[in-house]
N, C-alpha and C positions, 0 to 999 in steps of 0.2 A: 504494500500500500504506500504509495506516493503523499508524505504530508506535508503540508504547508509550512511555512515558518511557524514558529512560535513568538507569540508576542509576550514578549518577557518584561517592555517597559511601556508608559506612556508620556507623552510630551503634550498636553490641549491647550497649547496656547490660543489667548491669552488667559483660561479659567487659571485659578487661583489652587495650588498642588499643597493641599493640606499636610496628607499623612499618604507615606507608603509603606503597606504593610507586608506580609510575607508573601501572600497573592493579589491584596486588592490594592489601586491606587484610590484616593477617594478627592474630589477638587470641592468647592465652595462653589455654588452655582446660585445668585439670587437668592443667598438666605436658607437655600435649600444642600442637599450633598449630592453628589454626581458620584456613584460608586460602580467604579470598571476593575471585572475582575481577569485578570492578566493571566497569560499561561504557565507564570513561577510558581516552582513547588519546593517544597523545602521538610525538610528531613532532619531529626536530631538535632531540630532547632535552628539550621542554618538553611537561608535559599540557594538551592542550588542552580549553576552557571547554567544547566542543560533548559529549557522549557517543556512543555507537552503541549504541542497542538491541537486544539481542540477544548481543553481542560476551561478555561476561564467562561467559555461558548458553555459548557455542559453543566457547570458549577451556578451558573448566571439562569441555562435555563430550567433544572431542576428546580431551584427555589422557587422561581415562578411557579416551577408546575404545583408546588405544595402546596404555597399559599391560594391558588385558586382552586386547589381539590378537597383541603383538610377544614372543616369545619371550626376545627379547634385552634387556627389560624387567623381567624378573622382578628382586628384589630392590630392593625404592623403599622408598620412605617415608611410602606412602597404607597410611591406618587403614581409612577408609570416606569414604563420600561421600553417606551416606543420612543424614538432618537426622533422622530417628527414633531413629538409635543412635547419636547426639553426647551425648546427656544432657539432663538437665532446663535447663539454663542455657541452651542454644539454642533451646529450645523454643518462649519467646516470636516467636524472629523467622524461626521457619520455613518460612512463606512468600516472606518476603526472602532466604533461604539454597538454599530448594530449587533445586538446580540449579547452582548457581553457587560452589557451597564445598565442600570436604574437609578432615577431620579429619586429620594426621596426625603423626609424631613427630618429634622433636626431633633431630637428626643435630650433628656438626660439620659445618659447610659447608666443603668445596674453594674458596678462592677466585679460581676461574681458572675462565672461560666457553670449554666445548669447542667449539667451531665445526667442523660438519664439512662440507667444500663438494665436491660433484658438477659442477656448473658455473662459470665463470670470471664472478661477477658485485658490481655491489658497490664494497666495501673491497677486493677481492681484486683485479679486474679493472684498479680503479687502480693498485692498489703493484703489478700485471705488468706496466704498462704502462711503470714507471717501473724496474723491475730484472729482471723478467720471472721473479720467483718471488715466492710469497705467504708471509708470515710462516717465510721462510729457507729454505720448499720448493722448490726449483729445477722448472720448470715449462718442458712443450715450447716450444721457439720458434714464432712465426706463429699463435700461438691467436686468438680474437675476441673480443667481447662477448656472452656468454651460452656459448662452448661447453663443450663437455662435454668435462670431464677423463678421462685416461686412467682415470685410479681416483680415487678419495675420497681426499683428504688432509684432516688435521687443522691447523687452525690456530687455535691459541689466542689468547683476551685478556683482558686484567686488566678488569674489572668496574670504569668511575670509579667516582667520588661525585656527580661532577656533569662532562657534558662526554663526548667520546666516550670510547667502550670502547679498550684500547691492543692492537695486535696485539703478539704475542711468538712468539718461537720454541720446538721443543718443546725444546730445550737449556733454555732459562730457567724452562718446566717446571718439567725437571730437577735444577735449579741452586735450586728453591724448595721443590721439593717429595719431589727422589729420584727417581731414574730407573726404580724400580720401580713407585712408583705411577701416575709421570708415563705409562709404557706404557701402565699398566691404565684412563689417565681415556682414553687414543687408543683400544686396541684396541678398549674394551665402546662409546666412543661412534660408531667407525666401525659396529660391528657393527649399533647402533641403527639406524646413517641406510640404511647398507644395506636392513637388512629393513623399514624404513619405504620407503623408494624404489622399491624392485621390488613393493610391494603398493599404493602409491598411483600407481604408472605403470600398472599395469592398471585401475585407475580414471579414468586421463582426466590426471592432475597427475601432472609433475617437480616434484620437491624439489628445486629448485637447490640450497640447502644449510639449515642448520638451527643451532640450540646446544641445549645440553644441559650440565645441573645437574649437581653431584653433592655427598655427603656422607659422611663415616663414621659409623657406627651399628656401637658393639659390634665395631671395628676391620675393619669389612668395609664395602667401596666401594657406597654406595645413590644409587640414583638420585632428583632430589628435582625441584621446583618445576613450571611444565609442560612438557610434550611433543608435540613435532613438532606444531605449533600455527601458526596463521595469522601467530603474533605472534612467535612466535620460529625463523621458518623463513620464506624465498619460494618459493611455490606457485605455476606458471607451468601453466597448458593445456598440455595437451600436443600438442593439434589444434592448436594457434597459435602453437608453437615454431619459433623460426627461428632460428640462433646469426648475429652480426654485427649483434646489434641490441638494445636493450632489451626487454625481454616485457611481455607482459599479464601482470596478476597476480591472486592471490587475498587480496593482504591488502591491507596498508595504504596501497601504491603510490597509491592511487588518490587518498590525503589528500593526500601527499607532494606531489605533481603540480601538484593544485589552489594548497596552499599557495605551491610555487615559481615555476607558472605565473600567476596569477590572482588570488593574494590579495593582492599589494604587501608582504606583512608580510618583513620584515627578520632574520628569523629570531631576532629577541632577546626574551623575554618582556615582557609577556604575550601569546600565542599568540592571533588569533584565532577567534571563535565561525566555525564553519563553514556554509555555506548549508545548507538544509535536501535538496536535490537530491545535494549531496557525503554528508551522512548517509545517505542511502535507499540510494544507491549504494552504499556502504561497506558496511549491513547487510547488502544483498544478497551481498555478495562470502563475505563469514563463513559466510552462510548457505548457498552454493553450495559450500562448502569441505566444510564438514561433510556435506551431503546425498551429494558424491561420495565421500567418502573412506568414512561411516558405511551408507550406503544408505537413510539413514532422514531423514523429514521433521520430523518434531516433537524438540521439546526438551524435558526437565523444566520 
């Protein structure tokens, strides 16, 4: 398969280049945020030099698809997503946008990453192994690698700056943010991963687990950043699920792999350009994600 470049940076002069994050660049647009997600992906904490073609197209329109399918979506922070009705100031770079950017509003950000997990894997599976509950949820005895939990628990973490994310419990939550709202970021994100789970398990994929944004807008809890996405969730087959073991996956596993198996690299930047066979493979993965989850072949 012949793939296009990868767009790994953006330039939209003249908007205004706030913050560039590990995949998204985000610009100031009229009061509002202009969020283009780019084809960098990153690994062990650092981006790496290679891109994935296709990836920012599939990441951009997954979220779309959720928020328009998942009931338990409703109330976000997407304006639009059509580069016709951003304004004249996008307009120049509309074919670099198309697909890959949405317009929307400004929130206060929550600064606590909902994590809501269905299976024992991960971060989780290690700290069971180690006290045999995850971020202070006490968890049955004898569980495995990958199985599936009795029910969804929430387990949160502080978002670093640089370095992994910190699990916490939902007490510190509470202790940060009030126990009122601290329920409301658990109840509405379990509800998310639920009705995302039971409609992409009739498609083929387990959501082993996922994270989810959130902000205030107008003192009401809005959902922000993307959703139920390759990159912030692991997508496992569900024809090739076997608990007691690591899974196949649909996202990034497959970079991960390469890097710890086969590239010698030390985990300390600069990261590695990737072979061109680990890229093809990766796009594919994005792109089987989306086809099962959306039913559809083409992108924007």
């Amino acid at each position: 398969m012949e793939l296009p470049p990868a767009i790994t940076e953006t330039k939209l002069e003249p908007l205004q280049l706030l913050r560039r994050g590990k995949v998204r660049d985000i610009y100031e647009l009229n009061g509002r945020l202009l969020i283009v997600a780019t084809d960098r992906i990153s690994a062990f904490d650092s981006v790496l030099r290679s891109g994935i073609p296709f990836k920012g197209k599939v990441l951009t329109a997954i979220s779309l698809f959720w928020l328009r399918t998942l009931e338990a979506a409703s109330g976000n922070h997407l304006i639009t997503a059509d580069v016709h009705q951003m304004g004249e100031a996008v307009a120049p770079h509309a074919d670099l946008l198309r697909g890959r950017s949405m317009l929307v509003r400004k929130v206060e950000v929550v600064p606590i990453e909902c994590v809501v997990r269905g299976y024992l894997a991960g971060s989780g599976w290690k700290e069971y192994q180690q006290s045999g509950s995850v971020c202070g949820v006490r968890l049955p005895d004898g569980l495995s690698e990958s199985s599936r939990l009795p029910e969804p628990v929430f387990t949160p973490s502080l978002k670093a700056e640089s370095g992994h994310d910190e699990n916490i419990t939902f007490e510190r939550v509470c202790e940060m943010h009030g126990r009122e709202l601290a329920a409301e970021l658990r109840r509405r994100s379990i509800a998310l991963y639920q009705e995302a789970a039971e409609y992409a398990a009739e498609r083929g994929i387990i959501i082993c687990d996922t994270k989810f944004e959130w902000g205030r807008a107008d003192g009401a809890l809005t959902l922000i950043d993307e959703v139920v996405t390759p990159d912030s969730s692991r997508f496992w087959p569900r024809d090739r699920y076997e608990p007691g073991r690591a899974q196949l996956s649909f996202d990034k596993q497959y970079v991960r792999d390469w890097l710890e198996t086969e590239s010698g690299w030390n985990k300390e930047p600069p990261a590695p350009a990737l072979p061109e066979h680990v890229v093809e493979h990766t796009t594919q993965k994005y792109l089987e994600a989306y086809r099962r989850l959306t039913g559809r072949t083409d992108l924007p």
